[in-house]
C-alpha positions in Angstrom: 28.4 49.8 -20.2 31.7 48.0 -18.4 29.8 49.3 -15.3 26.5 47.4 -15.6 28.1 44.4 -16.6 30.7 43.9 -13.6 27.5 44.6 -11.6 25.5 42.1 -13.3 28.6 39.2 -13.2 28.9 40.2 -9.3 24.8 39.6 -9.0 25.1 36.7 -10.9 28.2 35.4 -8.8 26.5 36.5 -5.4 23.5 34.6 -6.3 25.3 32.0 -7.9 27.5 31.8 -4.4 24.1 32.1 -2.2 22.5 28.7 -4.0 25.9 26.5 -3.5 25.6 28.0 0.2 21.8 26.4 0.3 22.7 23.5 -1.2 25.3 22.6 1.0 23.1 23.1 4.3 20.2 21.5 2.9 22.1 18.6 2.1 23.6 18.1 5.6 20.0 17.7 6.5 19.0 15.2 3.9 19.0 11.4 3.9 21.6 9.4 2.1 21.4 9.5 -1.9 20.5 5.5 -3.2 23.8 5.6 -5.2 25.4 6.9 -2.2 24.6 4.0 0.2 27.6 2.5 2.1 27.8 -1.0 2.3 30.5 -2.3 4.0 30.8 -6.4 5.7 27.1 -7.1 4.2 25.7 -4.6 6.3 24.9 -0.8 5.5 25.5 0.4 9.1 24.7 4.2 8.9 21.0 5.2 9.2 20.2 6.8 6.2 18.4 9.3 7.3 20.3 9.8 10.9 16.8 9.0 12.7 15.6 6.5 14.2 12.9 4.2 12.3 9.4 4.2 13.4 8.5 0.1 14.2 4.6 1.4 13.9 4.7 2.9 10.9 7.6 0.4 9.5 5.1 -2.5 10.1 2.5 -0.7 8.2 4.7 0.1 5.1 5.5 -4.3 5.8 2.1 -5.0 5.5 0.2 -2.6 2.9 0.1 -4.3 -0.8 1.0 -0.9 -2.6 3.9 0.1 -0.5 6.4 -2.3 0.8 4.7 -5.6 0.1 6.6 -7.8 1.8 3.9 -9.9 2.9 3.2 -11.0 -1.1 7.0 -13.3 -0.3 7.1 -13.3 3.2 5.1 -15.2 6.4 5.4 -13.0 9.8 3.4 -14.8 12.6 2.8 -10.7 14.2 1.2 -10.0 11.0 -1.8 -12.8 11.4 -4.2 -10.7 11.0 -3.4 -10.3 7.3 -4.5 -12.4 4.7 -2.6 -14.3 2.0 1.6 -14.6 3.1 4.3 -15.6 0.7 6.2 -18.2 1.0 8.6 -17.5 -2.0 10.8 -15.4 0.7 12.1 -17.2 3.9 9.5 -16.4 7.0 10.8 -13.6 8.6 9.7 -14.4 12.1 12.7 -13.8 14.2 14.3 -11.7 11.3 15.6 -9.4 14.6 17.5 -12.4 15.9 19.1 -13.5 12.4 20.6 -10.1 11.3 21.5 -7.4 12.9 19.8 -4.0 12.5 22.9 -2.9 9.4 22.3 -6.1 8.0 18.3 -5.8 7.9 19.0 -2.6 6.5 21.6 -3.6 3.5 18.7 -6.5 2.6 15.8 -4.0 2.4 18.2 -1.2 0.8 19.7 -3.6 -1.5 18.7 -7.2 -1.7 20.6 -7.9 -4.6 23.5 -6.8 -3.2 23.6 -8.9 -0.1 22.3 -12.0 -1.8 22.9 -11.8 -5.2 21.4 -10.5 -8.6 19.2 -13.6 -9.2 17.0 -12.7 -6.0 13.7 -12.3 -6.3 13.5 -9.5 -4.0 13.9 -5.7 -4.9 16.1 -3.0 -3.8 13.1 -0.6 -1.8 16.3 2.1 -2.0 18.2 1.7 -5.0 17.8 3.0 -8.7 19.5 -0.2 -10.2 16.3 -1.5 -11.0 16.6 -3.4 -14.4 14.9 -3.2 -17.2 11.4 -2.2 -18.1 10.6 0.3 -15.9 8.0 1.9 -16.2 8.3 6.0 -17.3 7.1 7.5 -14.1 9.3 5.3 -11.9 12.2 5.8 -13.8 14.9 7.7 -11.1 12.5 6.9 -8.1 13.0 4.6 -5.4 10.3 2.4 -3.6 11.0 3.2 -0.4 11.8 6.3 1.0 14.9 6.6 3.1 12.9 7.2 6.1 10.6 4.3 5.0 13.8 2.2 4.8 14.1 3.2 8.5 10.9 2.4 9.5 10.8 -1.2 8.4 13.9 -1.8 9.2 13.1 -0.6 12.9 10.0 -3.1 12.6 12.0 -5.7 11.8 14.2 -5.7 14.6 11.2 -6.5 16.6 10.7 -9.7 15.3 12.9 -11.9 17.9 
C-alpha cells in the first residue's frame, strides 16, 4: 500500500513538475499580461508582444466600427475614404510626429492612464474597465496585444 502511494505522490509530482516546466516556456513566448504593462515617463516602451506591429493590418483594426473604432472620436485625413469621423478626440493626423512610438502605445494601452480617468477614450489593453460591463467581456481586453501593436505601428505613419 506505502508502495503505490509513493508511486502515485512521485507521478503526481512529476506531472505536477512537467506543467510548471510548460508554463514557464510558454510564457516566455507570450505577450505582456494587461496588469503587467510597464509604464514608465508616459510612455510604455516595450512591445508587448516583442514583434513588430503590422501598419496594414493596424490601420484596418483603426478603421473597422467593431474593433478599434477610433474613427467614431477621431479625423485621420489617410482614412478619407471612410465615412463619418469624430471629432470628440483630437485629429490624429500627424499622431507619428506628436508622440513617439512608447507614447502612442501607453495612449492606446491605457488612455486613462496617460491622460487621466475622465477621458473619454478606453484602454484597448487593460481590464480596468469600470463598471457595467457586460458578462462576456468581463476579464477581456479590446485589443489584443498584437492588435495593440498593429495600430500603434499604423500610427506612427501618420507624420
Amino acid at each position: 500500500m506505502m508502495r503505490t502511494k509513493n508511486r502515485f505522490i512521485r507521478s503526481a509530482l512529476s506531472i505536477v513538475f512537467a506543467g510548471s516546466v510548460f508554463c514557464l516556456e510558454a510564457s516566455a513566448d507570450s505577450p505582456v499580461l494587461p496588469a503587467d504593462v510597464q509604464f514608465s515617463d508616459m510612455a510604455v516602451s516595450a512591445s508587448l508582444t516583442g514583434v513588430a506591429g503590422d501598419a496594414a493590418a493596424g490601420r484596418k483594426i483603426f478603421a473597422n466600427r467593431k474593433q478599434g473604432n477610433c474613427l467614431a472620436c477621431h479625423a485621420a485625413t489617410d482614412l478619407k475614404e471612410q465615412l463619418f469621423h469624430g471629432g470628440v478626440g483630437p485629429s490624429l493626423d500627424g499622431a507619428g510626429s506628436r508622440w513617439s512610438e512608447g507614447q502612442l502605445r501607453a495612449i492606446v494601452v491605457n488612455a486613462k492612464t496617460m491622460f487621466s480617468s475622465e477621458t473619454v477614450m478606453p484602454g484597448f489593453y487593460t481590464l480596468e474597465v469600470g463598471a457595467d460591463v457586460r458578462k462576456d467581456l468581463i476579464g477581456k481586453t479590446i485589443l489584443s496585444a498584437q492588435q495593440v501593436e498593429d495600430v500603434v505601428a499604423y500610427l506612427t505613419t501618420l507624420k
